[in-house]
N, C-alpha and C positions, 0 to 999 in steps of 0.2 A: 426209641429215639424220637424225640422231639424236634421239627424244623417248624421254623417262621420263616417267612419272606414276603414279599412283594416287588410294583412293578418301581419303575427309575423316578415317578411323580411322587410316587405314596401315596396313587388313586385305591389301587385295588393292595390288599391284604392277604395271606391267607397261613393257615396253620395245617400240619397233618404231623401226625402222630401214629407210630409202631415200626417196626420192622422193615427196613426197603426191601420189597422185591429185587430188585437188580440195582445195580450201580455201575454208569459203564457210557462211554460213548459211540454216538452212532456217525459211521460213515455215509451214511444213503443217502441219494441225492434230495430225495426229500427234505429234510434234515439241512444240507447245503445251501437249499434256496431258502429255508427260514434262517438260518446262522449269518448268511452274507456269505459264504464260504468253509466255513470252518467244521469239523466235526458237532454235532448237538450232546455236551455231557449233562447228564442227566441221572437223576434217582425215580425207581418206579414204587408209589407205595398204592397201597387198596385204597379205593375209592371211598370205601366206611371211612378212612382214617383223616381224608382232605376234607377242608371246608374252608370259606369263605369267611375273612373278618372284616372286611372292608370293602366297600365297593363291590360293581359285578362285573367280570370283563366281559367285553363283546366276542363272539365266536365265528370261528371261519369253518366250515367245510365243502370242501372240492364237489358241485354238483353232477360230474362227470366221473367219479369215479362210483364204484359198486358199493365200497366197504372202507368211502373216508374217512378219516381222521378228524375230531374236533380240535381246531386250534384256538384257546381262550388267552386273550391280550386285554392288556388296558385300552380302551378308548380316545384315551387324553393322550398318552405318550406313546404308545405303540406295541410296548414290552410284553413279549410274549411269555406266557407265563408260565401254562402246565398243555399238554396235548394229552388227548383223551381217543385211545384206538378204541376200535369197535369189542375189543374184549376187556374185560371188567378188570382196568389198572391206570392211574394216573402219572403221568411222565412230568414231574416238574423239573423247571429246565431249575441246574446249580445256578447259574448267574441270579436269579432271583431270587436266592436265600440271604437270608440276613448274616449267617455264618459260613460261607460257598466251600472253605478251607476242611469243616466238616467230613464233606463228602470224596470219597475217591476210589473214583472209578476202577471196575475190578476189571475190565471186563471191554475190547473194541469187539462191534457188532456190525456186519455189513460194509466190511471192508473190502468189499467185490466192489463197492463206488467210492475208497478210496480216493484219495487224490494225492500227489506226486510228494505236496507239501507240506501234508499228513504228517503226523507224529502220534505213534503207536508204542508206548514205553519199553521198552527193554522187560523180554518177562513178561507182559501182557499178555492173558489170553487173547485171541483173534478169530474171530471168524465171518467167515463169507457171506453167511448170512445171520439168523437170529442160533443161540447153538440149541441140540439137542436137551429136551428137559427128562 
C-alpha cells in the first residue's frame, strides 16, 4: 500500500509505503488532548517505509516523561502529522492522507479513557488497553 499526505498549508509532505502495522483508533487521553477531544484514527507503518517529501515538521516531546512520544506537525499551520513512540513504528494520523477514505480502522485501543461521546463501531474489536500480540 502506498499512502501520500500532508499537513492543511501544503508545508510539509510525506510518503510511506508497505504493509500497516495496525489500523485502529485510540481512546487515550493522550490522543484527546492532541485530537481536541476526539479518538486519534490512525495507521501504524515501519519507520524504513515513511519519509519526507516536503518540508520538515517541527517536533514535540514531553520533557517530563521517561519514554515520550515524538509529536512531528507543520510549523506554519499546526497539523499534526505522524507521532513516533519510543518503539520502532510510525503513527500517521488518517486526516492527513491525501486519500483518509483508504483507511479503516480495525481495531479501538485504549478504550479504559474512553469517553461518554465515543463512538466504537458495532463489531469493533476493543480494548482497554494496546491488545495482546
Amino acid at each position: 500500500m502506498k499512502l501520500t499526505g500532508g499537513c492543511y498549508c501544503g508545508a510539509v509532505r510525506y510518503e510511506a509505503e508497505g504493509e500497516p502495522m495496525m489500523m485502529a483508533q485510540c481512546h487515550c487521553r493522550e490522543c484527546q488532548y492532541i485530537t481536541g477531544g476526539s479518538p486519534n484514527v490512525f495507521v501504524a507503518m515501519s519507520p524504513d517505509s515513511f519519509r519526507y517529501t516536503k518540508g520538515a515538521p517541527k517536533q514535540f516531546a514531553r520533557k517530563d516523561l521517561e519514554n515520550p512520544r515524538t509529536r512531528e506537525f507543520c510549523a506554519e499551520c499546526g497539523t499534526h502529522v505522524v507521532t513516533r513512540p519510543p518503539r520502532p513504528v510510525v503513527i500517521i494520523k488518517v486526516g492527513t492522507l491525501d486519500e483518509p477514505g483508504r483507511i479503516m480502522p480495525q481495531v479501538a485501543i485504549y478504550t479504559i479513557d474512553k469517553q461518554p461521546f465515543h463512538h466504537v463501531p458495532e463489531g469493533m474489536p476493543a480494548f482497554e488497553r494496546l491488545p495482546q500480540q
